[in-house]
DOSE-522573 format. One record per residue (C-alpha): x, y, z. Coordinates in steps of 0.05 Angstrom, whole numbers, padded with zeros to 5 digits, always signed. Layout:
N
XYZ ...
This chain:
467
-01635-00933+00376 -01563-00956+00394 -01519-00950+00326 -01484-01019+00316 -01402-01010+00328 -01350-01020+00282 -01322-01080+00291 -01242-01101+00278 -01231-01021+00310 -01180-01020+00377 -01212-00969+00432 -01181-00905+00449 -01154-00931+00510 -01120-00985+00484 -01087-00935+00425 -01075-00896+00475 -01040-00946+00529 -00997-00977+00468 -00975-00906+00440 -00953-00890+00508 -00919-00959+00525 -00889-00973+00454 -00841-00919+00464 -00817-00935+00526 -00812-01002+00517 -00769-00987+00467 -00735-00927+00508 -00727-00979+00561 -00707-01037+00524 -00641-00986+00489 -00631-00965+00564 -00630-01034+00588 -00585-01063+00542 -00528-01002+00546 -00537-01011+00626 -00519-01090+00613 -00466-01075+00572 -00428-01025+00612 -00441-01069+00676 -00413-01136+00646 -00362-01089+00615 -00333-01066+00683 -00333-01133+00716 -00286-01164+00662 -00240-01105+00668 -00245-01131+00743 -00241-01207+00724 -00188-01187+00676 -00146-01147+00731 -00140-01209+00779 -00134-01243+00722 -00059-01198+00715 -00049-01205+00784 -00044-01284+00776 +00010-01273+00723 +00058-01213+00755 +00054-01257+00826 +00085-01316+00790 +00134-01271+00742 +00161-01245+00809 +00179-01308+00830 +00219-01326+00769 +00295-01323+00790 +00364-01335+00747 +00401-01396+00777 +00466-01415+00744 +00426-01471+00706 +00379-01411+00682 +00317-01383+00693 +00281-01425+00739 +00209-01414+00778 +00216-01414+00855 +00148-01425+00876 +00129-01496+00921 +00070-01532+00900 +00037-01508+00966 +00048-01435+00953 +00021-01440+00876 -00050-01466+00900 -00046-01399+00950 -00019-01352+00890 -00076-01390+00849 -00126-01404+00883 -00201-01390+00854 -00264-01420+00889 -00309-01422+00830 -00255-01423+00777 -00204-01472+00744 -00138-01438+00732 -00081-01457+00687 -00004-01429+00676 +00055-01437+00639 +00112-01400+00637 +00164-01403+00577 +00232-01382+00570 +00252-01340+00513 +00274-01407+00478 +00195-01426+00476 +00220-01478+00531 +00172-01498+00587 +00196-01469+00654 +00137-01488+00688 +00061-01504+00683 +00020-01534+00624 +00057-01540+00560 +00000-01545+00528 -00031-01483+00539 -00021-01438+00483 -00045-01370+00472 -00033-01300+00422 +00033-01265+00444 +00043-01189+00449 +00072-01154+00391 +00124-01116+00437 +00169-01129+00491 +00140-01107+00551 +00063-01123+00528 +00002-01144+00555 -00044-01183+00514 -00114-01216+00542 -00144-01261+00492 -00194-01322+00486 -00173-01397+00474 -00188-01468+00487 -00152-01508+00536 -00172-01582+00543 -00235-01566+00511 -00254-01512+00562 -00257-01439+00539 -00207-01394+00578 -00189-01324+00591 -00117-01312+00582 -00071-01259+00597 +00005-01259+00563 +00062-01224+00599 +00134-01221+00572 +00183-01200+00621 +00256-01178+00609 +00291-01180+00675 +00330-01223+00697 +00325-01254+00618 +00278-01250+00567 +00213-01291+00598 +00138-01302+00585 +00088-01317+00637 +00013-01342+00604 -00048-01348+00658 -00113-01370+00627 -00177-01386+00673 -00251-01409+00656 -00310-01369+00643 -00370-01394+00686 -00362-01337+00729 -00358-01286+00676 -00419-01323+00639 -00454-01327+00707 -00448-01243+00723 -00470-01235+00658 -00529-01273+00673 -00545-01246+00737 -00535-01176+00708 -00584-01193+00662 -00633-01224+00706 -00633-01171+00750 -00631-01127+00702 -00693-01146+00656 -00745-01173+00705 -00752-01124+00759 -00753-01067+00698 -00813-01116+00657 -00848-01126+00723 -00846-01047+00731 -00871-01038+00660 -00925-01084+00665 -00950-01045+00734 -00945-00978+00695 -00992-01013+00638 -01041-01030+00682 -01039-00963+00720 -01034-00925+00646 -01104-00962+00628 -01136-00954+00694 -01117-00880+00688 -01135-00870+00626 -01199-00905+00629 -01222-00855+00685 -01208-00802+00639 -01244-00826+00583 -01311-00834+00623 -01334-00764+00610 -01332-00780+00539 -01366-00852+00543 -01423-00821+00589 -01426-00765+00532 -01429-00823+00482 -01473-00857+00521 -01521-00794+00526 -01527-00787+00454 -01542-00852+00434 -01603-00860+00478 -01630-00787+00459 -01692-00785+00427 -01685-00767+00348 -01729-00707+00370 -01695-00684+00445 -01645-00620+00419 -01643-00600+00493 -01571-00598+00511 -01527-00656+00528 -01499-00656+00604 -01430-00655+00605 -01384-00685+00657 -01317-00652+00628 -01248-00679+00666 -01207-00645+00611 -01213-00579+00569 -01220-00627+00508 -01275-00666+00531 -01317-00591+00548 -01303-00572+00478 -01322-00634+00443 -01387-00621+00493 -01396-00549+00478 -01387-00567+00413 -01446-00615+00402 -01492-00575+00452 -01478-00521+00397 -01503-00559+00336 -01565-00584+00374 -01580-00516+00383 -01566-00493+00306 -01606-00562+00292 -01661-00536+00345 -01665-00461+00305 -01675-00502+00244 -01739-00546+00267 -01754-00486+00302 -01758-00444+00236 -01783-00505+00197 -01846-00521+00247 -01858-00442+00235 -01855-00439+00163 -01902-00502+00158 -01944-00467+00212 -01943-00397+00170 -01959-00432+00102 -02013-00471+00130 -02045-00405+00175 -02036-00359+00112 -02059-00397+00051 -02123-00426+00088 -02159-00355+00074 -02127-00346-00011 -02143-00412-00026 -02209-00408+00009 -02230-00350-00036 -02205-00384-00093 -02253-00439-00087 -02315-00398-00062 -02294-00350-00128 -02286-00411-00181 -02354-00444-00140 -02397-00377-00151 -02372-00362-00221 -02399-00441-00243 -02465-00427-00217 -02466-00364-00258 -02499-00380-00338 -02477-00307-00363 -02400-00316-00396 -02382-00246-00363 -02403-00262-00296 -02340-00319-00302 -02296-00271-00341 -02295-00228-00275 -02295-00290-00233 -02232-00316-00275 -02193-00248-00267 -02217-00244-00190 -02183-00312-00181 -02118-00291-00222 -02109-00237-00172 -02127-00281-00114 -02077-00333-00146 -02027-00269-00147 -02033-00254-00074 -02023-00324-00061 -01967-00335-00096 -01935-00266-00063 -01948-00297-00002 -01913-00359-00012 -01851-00320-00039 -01850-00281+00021 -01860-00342+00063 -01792-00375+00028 -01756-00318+00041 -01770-00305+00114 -01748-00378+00120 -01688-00376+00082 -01665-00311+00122 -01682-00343+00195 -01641-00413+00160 -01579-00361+00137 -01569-00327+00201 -01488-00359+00209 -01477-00360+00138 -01502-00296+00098 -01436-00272+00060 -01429-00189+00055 -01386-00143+00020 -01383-00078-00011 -01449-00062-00048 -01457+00000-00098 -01525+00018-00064 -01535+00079-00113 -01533+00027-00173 -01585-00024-00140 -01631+00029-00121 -01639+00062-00179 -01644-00011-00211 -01697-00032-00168 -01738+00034-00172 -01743+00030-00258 -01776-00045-00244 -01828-00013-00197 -01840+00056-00248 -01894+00014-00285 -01933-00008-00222 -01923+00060-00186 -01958+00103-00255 -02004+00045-00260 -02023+00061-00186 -02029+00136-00196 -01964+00151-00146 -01910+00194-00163 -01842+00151-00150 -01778+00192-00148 -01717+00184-00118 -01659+00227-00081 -01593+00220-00065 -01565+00181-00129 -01518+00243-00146 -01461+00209-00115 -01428+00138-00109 -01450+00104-00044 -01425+00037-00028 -01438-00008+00040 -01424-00067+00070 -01482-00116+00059 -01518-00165+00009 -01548-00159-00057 -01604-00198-00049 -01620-00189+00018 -01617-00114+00001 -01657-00124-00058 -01705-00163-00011 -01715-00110+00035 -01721-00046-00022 -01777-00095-00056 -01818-00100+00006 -01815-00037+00030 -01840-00013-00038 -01895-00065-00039 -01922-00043+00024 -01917+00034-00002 -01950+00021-00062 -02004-00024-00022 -02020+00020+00044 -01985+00078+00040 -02033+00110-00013 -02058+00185+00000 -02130+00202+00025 -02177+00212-00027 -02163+00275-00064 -02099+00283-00056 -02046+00254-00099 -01997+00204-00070 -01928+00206-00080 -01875+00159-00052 -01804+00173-00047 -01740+00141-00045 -01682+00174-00008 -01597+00147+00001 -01577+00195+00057 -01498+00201+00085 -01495+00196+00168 -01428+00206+00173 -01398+00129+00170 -01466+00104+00162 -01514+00105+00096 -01592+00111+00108 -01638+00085+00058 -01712+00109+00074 -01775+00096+00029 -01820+00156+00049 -01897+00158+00031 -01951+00213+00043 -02009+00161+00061 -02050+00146+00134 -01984+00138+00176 -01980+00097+00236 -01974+00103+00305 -01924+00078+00360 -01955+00021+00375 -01970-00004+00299 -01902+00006+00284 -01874-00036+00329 -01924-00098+00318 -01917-00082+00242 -01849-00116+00244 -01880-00186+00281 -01890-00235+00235 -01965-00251+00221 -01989-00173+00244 -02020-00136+00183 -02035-00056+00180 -02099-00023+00192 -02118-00023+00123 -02096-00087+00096 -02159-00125+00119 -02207-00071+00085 -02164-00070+00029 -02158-00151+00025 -02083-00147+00008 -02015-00174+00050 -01997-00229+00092 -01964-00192+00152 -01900-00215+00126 -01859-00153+00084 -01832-00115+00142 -01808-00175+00192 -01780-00195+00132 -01749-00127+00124 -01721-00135+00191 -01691-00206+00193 -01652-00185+00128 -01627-00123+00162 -01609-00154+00222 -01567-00213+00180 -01523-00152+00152 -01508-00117+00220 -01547-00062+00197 -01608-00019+00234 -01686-00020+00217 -01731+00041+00227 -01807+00051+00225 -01814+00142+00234 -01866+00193+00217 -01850+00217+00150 -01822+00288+00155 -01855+00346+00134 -01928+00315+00132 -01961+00260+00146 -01944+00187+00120 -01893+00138+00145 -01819+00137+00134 -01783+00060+00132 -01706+00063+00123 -01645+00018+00136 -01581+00044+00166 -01523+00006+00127 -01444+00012+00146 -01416+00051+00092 -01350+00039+00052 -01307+00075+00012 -01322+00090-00057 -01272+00050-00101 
């Protein structure tokens, strides 16, 4: 079922197109504007240099008559010296008096601070705006010379600059957006087929997603989900056989149960239901070993990415975990001693999981690993040094088993010869032995005992230095 999207949210393209345009808009728009300036810059120095030109031609042609200063220059040859197609240009030249020698008086403009100066500035000339230059000339007398011309040219370049300028560079950015989305579109359909893929998958499908990868990310992100459906797949997995375990392995304790509590209420005589009652206690007992063991075989298969270890004083738990089993072993009639606890040993592993796996393979000693009759059964517990290793072996004199038993004995489900004659176990203890040792890195063994007959189970952990 397709998940409704969040609305008001822009895609990743489009984040994507405006994180890569936005800057270089920007870059372009800085660029643009220094590339106007310096442009319009260098055509008035150009303007403004023909502009001088105008103004030393007719300060050459200033001569000193015996009247005075007076400007040589026909009316024909000042339309040549000042000629402009596009632009209007007026003149006046003054003597040092402030006197018209020639021009528009009534042009007026800033004058130089210095003899000898050049000075462009801006003024208005019958209501026109002009560009005037100021020369003041010494020789033959003291002189100044003041051309000033219009601006539509200057306001026309700068418009054209513009123009041609800011279009051609907007037109480009636009073609780069729609290239940057079409681009980036194709790369993003990988990850809207993977999208796509996921939300039409069945709730119960884990098998793993296809992955069309254009990019490394895109095969990560894919690797990445293809590796929790498979985490999520161990889980159902281990789920479907815990529910199939519980239901397989409680159908035959509960059964007696009710054929034991079904007999003992046919029975009139109040001893026949005392033994009933205590039969079903112990039945209740097995079942609720079973159960335990059950939980904990699932919790190990559920911890296998996430069990923590660290340094463990083995000597300490064993010792520990052998006085809570004393009372069961002399109630049993088996001798229970232990070797090895002289000395400090520490590994690398888990309490509990090493309390798990002591527990069991002590329950299954005490259950199976009994001594024929007449003979008295002993079990033993043994911490061994293997140079950077630590062995921990529960040793018992009892029946033994061969190759083959051993190595169906750690299977889930698979009991020993003797459990169904003696009605006890669930097939459970020692593949739950092995799933905990194999969570902590460490090794699990199923030997003859030595010396004699009986069976030897032991664990090799990684040791660590004493502290």
């Amino acid at each position: 079922m397709n998940q409704p999207q969040p609305q008001g949210q822009p895609s990743l393209r489009a984040r994507l197109v405006r994180h890569v345009l936005l800057p270089l808009a920007l870059t372009w728009l800085l660029g643009t504007a220094v590339t106007v300036a310096v442009a319009y810059h260098f055509a008035q120095k150009a303007f403004d240099r023909a502009l001088l030109d105008d103004a030393y031609a007719l300060a050459s042609r200033v001569r000193a008559l015996p009247q005075g200063l007076a400007l040589e220059l026909s009316s024909r040859e000042m339309s040549t010296v000042l000629f402009d197609q596009s632009e209007s240009i007026y003149f006046v030249v003054r003597r040092a008096d402030g006197s018209v020698m020639a021009g528009h008086p009534g042009l007026h403009a800033p004058m130089p601070r210095s003899p000898a100066a050049i000075l462009f500035s801006e003024t208005v000339y019958e209501g026109q705006p002009l560009r005037t230059v100021t020369v003041v000339q010494d020789e033959p007398h003291n002189f100044t010379v003041m051309v000033g011309q219009t601006t539509r040219s200057r306001r026309t370049l700068l418009s054209d600059v513009l123009t041609y300028s800011v279009v051609p560079q907007i037109a480009l950015l636009l073609l780069l957006a729609a290239s940057l989305r079409r681009i980036i579109g194709q790369e993003l359909r990988p990850l809207n087929a993977l999208q796509r893929s996921v939300e039409q998958r069945d709730a119960l499908d884990l098998t793993p997603v296809p992955v069309s990868a254009s990019s490394r990310d895109i095969e990560h992100l894919g690797t990445a989900i293809n590796a929790l459906l498979v985490r999520v797949s161990q889980s159902m997995q281990a789920q479907r056989e815990f529910s199939g375990n519980v239901a397989h392995e409680l159908r035959t304790p509960l059964a007696g149960i009710r054929a034991l509590a079904e007999y003992g209420l046919t029975q009139p005589d109040p001893a026949a239901w005392r033994e009933q009652l205590q039969r079903i206690a112990a039945s209740e007992a097995r079942a609720s070993r079973l159960v335990d063991q059950l939980l904990a075989l699932a919790l190990a298969e559920e911890a296998d990415a996430g069990v923590q270890t660290g340094p463990v004083a083995l000597d300490e738990l064993v010792r520990d975990t052998v006085l809570r089993y004393l009372p069961r072993a002399d109630a049993a009639g088996v001798d229970l001693g232990v070797q090895g606890l002289d000395q400090p040993v520490q590994v690398a592993g888990n309490v509990a999981l090493i309390e798990g796996i002591l527990g069991n393979l002590l329950d299954n000693a005490l259950r199976y690993g009994r001594a024929p009759a007449g003979q008295a059964s002993a079990l033993t517990v043994e911490l061994a040094r293997e140079g950077d290793r630590v062995r921990l072996s529960v040793i018992d004199n009892g029946p033994g088993l061969t190759v083959q038993q051993r190595q169906h004995l750690t299977q889930r489900g698979v009991r020993g010869p003797h459990a169904e004659r003696l009605g006890q176990g669930a097939g459970l203890g020692l593949a739950i032995v092995a799933k905990f040792a194999l969570l902590m890195q460490a090794q699990f063994e199923l030997v003859d005992a030595p010396g004699g007959p009986g069976l030897c189970a032991s664990v090799l952990f990684q040791a660590r230095p004493a502290a």
